[in-house]
C-alpha positions as CSV (number, residue, x, y, z in Angstrom):
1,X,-0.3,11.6,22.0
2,X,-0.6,7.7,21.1
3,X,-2.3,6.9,18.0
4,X,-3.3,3.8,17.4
5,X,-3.3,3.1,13.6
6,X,-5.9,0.1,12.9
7,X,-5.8,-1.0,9.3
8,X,-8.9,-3.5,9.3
9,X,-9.4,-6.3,6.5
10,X,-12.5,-8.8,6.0
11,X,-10.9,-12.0,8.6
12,X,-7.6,-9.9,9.8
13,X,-6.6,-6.9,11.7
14,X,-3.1,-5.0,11.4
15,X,-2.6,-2.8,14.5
16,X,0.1,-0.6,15.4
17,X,0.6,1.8,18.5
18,X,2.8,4.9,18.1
19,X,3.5,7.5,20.0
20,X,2.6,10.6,17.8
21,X,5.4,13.0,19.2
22,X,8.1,10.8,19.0
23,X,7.0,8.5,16.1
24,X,8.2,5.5,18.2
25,X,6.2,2.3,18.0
26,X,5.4,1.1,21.3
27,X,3.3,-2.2,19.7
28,X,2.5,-3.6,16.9
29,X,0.9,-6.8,15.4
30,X,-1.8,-8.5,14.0
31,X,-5.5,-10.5,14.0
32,X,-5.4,-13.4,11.7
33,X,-8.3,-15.5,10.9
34,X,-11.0,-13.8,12.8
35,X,-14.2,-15.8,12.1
36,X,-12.8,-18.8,11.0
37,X,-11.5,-21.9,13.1
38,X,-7.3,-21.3,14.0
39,X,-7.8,-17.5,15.1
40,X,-4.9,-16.0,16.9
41,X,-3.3,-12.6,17.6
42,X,0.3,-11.6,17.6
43,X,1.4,-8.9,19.7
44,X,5.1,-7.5,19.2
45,X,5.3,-5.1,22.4
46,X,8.2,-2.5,21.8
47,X,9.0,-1.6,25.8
48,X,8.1,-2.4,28.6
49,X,8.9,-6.3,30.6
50,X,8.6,-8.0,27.7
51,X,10.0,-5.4,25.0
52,X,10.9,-7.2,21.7
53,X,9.9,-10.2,22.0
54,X,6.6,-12.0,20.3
55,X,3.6,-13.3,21.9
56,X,0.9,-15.1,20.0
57,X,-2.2,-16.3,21.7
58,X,-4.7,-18.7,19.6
59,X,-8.1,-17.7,20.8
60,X,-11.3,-17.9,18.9
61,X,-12.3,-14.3,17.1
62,X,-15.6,-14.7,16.2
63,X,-16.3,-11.3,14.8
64,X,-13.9,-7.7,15.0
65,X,-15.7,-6.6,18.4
66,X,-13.6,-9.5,19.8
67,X,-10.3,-9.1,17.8
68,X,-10.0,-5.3,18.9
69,X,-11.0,-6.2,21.9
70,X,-8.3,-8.8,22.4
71,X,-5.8,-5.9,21.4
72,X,-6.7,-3.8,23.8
73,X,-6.8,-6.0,26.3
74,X,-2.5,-7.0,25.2
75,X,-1.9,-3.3,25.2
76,X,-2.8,-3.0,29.4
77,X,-1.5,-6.5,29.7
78,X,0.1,-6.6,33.6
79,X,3.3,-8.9,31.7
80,X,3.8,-7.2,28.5
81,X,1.7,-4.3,27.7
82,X,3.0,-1.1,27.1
83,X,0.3,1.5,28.6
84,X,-1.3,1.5,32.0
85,X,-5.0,2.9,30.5
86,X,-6.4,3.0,27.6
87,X,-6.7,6.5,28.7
88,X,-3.8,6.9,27.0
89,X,-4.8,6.1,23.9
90,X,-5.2,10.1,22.5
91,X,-6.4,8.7,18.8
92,X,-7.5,6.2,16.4
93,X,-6.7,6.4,12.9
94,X,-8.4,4.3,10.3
95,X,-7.0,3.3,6.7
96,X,-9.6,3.6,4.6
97,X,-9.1,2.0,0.6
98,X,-11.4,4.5,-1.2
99,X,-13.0,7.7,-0.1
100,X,-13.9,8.8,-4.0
101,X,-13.6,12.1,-4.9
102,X,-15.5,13.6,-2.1
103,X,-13.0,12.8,0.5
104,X,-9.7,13.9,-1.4
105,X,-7.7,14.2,2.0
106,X,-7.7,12.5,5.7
107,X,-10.6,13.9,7.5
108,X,-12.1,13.0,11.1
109,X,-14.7,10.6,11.7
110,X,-18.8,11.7,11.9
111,X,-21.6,10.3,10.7
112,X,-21.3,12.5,7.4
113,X,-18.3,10.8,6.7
114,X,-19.2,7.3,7.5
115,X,-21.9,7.4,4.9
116,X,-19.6,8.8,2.3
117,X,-17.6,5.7,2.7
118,X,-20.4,3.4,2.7
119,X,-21.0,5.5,-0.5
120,X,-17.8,4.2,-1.8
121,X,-18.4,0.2,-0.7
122,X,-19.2,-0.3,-4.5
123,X,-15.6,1.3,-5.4
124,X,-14.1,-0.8,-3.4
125,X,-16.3,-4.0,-2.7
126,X,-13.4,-5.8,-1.2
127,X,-11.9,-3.5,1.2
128,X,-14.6,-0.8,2.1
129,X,-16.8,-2.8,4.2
130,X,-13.8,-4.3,5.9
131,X,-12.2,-0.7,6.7
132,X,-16.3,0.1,8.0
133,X,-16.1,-2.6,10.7
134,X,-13.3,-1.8,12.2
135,X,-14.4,1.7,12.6
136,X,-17.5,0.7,14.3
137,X,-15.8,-1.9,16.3
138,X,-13.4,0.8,17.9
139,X,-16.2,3.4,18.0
140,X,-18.1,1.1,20.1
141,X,-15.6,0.1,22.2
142,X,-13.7,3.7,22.9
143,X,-16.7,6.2,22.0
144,X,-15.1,8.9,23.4
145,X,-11.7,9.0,21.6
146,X,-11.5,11.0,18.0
147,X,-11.1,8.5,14.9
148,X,-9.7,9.6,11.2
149,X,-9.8,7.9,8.3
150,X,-6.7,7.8,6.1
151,X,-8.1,7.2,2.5
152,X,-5.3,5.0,0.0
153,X,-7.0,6.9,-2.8
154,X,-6.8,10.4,-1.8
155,X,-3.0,11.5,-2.5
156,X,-3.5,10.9,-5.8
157,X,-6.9,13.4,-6.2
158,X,-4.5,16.3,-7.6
159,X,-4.0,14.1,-11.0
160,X,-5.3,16.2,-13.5
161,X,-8.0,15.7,-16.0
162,X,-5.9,14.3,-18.2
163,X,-4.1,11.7,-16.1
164,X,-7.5,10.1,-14.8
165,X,-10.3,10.1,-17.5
166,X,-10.6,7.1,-19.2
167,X,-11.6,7.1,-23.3
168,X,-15.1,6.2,-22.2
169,X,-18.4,8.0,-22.9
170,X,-18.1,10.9,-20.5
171,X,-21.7,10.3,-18.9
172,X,-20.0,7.4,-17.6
173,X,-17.6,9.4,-15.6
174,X,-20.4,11.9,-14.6
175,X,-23.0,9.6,-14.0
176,X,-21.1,6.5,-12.2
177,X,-17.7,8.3,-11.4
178,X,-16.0,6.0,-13.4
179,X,-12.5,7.0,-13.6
180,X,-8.8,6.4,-12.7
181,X,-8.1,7.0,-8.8
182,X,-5.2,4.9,-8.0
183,X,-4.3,3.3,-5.0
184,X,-1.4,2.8,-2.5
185,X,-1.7,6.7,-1.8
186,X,-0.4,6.7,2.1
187,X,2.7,4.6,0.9
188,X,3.8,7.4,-1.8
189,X,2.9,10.1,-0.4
190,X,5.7,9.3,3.1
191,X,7.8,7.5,0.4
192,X,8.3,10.7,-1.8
193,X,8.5,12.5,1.5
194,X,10.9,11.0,2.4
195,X,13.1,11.0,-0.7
196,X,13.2,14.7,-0.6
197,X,14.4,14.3,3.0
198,X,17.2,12.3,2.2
199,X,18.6,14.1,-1.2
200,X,18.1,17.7,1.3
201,X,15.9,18.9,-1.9
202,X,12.7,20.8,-1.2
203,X,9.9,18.4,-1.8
204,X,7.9,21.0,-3.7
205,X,10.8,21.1,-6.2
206,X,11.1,17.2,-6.7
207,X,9.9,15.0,-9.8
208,X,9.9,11.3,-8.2
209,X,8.5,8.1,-9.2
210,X,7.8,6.3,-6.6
211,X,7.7,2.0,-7.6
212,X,5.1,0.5,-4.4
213,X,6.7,-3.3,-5.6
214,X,4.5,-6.1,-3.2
215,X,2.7,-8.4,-4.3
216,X,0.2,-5.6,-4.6
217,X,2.0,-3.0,-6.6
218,X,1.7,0.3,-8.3
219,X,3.8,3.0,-9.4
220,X,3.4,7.1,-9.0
221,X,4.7,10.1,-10.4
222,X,5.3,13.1,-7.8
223,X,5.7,16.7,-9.3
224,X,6.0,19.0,-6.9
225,X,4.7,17.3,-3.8
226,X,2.0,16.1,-6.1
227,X,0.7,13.1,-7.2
228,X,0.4,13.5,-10.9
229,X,-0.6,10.1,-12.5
230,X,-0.3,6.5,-11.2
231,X,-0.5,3.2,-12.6
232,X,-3.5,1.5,-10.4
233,X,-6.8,2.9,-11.9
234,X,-10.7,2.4,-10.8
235,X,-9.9,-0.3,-9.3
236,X,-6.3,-1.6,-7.8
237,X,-6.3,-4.9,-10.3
238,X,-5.1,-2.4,-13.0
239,X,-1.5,-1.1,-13.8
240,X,1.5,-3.3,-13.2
241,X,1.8,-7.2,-13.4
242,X,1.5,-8.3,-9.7
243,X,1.6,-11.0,-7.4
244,X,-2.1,-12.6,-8.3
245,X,-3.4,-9.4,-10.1
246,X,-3.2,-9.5,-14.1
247,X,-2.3,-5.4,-14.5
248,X,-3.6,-3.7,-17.7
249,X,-5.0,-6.2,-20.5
250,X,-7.4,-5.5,-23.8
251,X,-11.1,-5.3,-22.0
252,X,-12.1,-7.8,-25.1
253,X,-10.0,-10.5,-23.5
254,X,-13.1,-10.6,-20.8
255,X,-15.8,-11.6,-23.3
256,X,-13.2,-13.5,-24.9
257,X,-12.8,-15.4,-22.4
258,X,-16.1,-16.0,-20.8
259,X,-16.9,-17.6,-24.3
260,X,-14.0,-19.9,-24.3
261,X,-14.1,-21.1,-20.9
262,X,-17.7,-21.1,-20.1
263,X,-17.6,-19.1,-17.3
264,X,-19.2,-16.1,-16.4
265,X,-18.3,-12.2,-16.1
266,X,-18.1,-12.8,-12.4
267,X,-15.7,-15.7,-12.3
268,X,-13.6,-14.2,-15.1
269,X,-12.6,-11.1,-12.7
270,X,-12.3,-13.5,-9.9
271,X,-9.4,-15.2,-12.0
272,X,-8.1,-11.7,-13.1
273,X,-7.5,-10.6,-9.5
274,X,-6.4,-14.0,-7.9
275,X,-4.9,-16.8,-10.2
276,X,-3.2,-14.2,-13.4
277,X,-0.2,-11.8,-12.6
278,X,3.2,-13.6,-10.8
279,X,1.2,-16.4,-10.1
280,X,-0.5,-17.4,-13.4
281,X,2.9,-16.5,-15.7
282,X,5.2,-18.7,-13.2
283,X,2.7,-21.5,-12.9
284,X,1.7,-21.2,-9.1
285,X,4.4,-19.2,-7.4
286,X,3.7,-15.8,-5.9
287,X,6.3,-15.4,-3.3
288,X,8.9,-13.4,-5.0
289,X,11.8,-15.7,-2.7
290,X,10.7,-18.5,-4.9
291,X,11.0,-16.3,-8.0
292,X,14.2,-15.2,-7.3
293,X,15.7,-18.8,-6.7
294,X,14.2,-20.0,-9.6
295,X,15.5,-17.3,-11.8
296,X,19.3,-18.2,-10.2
297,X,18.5,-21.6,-11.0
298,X,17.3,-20.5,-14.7
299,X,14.0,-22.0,-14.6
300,X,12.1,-20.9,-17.3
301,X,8.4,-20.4,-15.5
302,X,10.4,-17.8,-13.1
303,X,12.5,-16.3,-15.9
304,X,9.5,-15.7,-17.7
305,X,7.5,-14.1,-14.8
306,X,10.5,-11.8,-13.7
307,X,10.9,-10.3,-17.4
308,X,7.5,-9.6,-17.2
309,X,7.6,-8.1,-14.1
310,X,10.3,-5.7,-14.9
311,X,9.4,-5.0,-18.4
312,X,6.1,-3.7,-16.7
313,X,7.9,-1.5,-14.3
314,X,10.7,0.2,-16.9
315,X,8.2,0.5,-19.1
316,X,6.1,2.5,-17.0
317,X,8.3,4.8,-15.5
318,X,9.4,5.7,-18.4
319,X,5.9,7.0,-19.2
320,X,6.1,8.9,-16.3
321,X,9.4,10.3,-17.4
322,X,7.5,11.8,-20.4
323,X,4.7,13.1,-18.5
324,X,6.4,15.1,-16.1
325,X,9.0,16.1,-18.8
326,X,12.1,14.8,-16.6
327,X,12.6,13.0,-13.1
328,X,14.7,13.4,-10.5
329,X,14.6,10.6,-8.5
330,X,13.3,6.9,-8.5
331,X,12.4,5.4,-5.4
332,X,11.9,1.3,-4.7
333,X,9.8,0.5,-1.8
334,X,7.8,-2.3,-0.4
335,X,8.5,-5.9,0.1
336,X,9.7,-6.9,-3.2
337,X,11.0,-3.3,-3.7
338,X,13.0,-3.2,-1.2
339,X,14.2,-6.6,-1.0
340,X,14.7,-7.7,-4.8
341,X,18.6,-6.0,-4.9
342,X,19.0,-8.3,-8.0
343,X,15.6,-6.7,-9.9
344,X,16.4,-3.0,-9.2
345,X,19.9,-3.4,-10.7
346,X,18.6,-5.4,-13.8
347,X,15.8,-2.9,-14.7
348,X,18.6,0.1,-14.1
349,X,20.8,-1.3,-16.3
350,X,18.4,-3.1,-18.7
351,X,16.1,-0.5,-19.0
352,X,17.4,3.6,-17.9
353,X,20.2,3.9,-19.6
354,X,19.0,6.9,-21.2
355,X,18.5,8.2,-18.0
356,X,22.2,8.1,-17.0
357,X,21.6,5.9,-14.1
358,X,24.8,4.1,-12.3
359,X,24.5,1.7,-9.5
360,X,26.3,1.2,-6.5
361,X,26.2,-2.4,-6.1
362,X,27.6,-2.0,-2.7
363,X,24.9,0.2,-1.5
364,X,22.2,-1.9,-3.3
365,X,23.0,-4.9,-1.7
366,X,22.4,-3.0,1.8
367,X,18.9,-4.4,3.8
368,X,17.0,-2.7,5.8
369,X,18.2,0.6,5.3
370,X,17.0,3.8,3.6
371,X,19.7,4.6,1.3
372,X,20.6,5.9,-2.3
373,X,21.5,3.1,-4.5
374,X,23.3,5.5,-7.6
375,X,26.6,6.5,-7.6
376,X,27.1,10.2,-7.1
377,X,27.6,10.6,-11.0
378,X,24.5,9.3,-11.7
379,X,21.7,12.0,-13.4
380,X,19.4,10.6,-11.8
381,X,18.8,9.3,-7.9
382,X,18.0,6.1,-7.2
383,X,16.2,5.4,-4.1
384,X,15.8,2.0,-1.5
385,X,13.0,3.3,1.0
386,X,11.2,1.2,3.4
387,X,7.3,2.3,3.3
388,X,5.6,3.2,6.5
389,X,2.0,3.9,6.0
390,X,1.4,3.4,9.8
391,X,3.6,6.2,10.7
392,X,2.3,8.6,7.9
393,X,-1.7,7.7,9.1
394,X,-0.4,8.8,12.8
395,X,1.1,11.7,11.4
396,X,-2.3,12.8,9.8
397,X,-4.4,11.5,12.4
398,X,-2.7,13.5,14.9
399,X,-2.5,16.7,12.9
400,X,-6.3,16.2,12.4
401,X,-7.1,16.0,16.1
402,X,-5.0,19.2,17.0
403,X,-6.5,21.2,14.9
């Protein structure tokens, strides 16, 4: 069965293709700018006449109808598509940022559940409504092939009480559902997966912490093929330092600021979520390639920002060492997990000590691969695992529609 995995954002649309049975990606790509002048789709076919290479056409997307439609249309493309029919397209599976407590695991789409994410828009103001139009768009377009929606927040819904209340007035939680849900969910989920996989351990045996490290990052603790507490909370601005995103900070520091600066509730959180984190510490870099050269250069800003950064990350998993009374393994993933070779032995050697944690530097300067990074002596495993949330949305997408 081909699945194809459509992971919808307010002007862009990431797309993949994959053959369910084999887990081979026959296409992949992405929508960029739809709506605004400069639109253009790149389309990365895997087989077929024109296997590997990539094709970008600029072509104005005025809304998501047209975007998806312009996929489609590559994916039977005479020159470079990879299926004759869209007939052949068996499923469409959706990721979804927040389903809420309702929808605690992958389910297929009805009406039902379409209002329950709706529902949730208020969760998740940012990426909600976005996820939304891309299910219509497909269920429009192909109303005859079964959708699922993948929810980010739903692996962590076996976090117990005490991992995901907040020290709020309880009729807060009860009456607005105010509470920690965490994010990234699809990513460790297939990331502790596939940790277990690797070491040969049962997965329902293993305490990993799983460090999601983009410029979006959070980190989770996995007991038992569970997801026990994470770092991201009602909304995904909380937790770690990231790229633009300030991470955890005194709630006062809001009123605070709205007093010194003049501005109001609504503009502080719009500086909380795009100009603090990486960016606001380093003066205006985000890219963690700048970062890195600038901290090999021993610029201060960068320095600064990267201490930070890491001190965030040790620091947390070591709370997560306490709460599941021990770990196993520690996995890095995502771009500047799996990339920053530098960062993963500084916080390992900085930091986990205590944890009796040796590096291999050979194996961590290794790209691109899924490999352990500790010596063989080390008491604890360390982890380099490239994310695929594509693959693991598939994966559930397909399970859903067999059943």
């Amino acid at each position: 069965m081909n699945v194809f995995v459509v992971n919808c954002g307010s002007s862009s649309l990431k797309y993949q293709l994959i053959d369910a049975q084999s887990e081979v990606v026959l296409a992949k790509g992405l929508c960029e700018r739809i709506g605004i002048d400069g639109s253009r789709i790149v389309f990365k076919p895997a087989c077929g006449k024109k296997s590997g290479e990539k094709i970008t056409i600029e072509a104005p997307m005025p809304d998501h109808t047209n975007a998806i439609r312009m996929v489609l249309d590559c994916l039977v493309n005479e020159d470079y598509g990879v299926i004759r029919s869209l007939d052949e397209i068996g499923a469409i599976g959706h990721r979804v940022a927040h389903g809420g407590e309702k929808l605690a695991s992958s389910v297929l789409l009805n009406d039902d559940v379409v209002k329950e994410i709706e529902e949730c828009c208020e969760l998740a103001p940012l990426h909600n409504p976005a996820n939304l139009i891309g299910i219509r768009v497909c269920h429009e377009l192909m109303p005859d092939v079964p959708m699922a929606a993948v929810f980010d927040t739903a692996f962590h819904q076996t976090m117990p009480r005490k991992a995901y209340l907040y020290g709020l007035p309880y009729r807060y939680y009860t009456d607005y559902k105010i509470r920690r849900y965490g994010f990234h969910g699809t990513s460790h989920r297939y990331v502790s997966q596939k940790a277990a996989q690797i070491l040969g351990v049962p997965y329902e045996s293993l305490k990993t912490i799983v460090c999601h490290l983009g410029n979006g990052a959070s980190i989770c603790a996995v007991e038992n093929g569970r997801s026990v507490d994470t770092s991201m909370g009602f909304t995904p601005v909380a937790g770690l330092v990231m790229g633009t995103r300030c991470g955890d900070i005194d709630p006062a520091i809001v009123e605070y600021l709205t007093e010194k600066e003049h501005k109001d509730v609504h503009e502080i959180n719009r500086i909380l979520n795009k100009e603090s984190g990486i960016y606001g510490l380093s003066g205006g870099l985000v890219d963690f390639r700048d970062i890195r050269k600038g901290c090999q250069e021993g610029d201060e800003k960068c320095l600064r920002a990267m201490d930070v950064f890491m001190y965030n990350i040790a620091t947390r998993v070591g709370a997560y060492v306490a709460a599941m009374n021990g770990v196993d393994a520690i996995v890095f993933t995502a771009g500047i997990g799996e990339n920053g070779d530098q960062m993963r032995k500084d916080i390992c050697e900085q930091y986990w000590g205590y944890l009796g944690i040796k590096i291999d530097d050979e194996k961590n300067s290794l790209s691109g691969e899924d490999v352990v990074i500790s010596t063989p002596d080390s008491k604890v495993k360390v982890l380099v695992i490239g994310t695929n949330e594509e693959l693991m949305i598939a994966r559930e997408t397909m399970a859903l529609v067999k059943e």
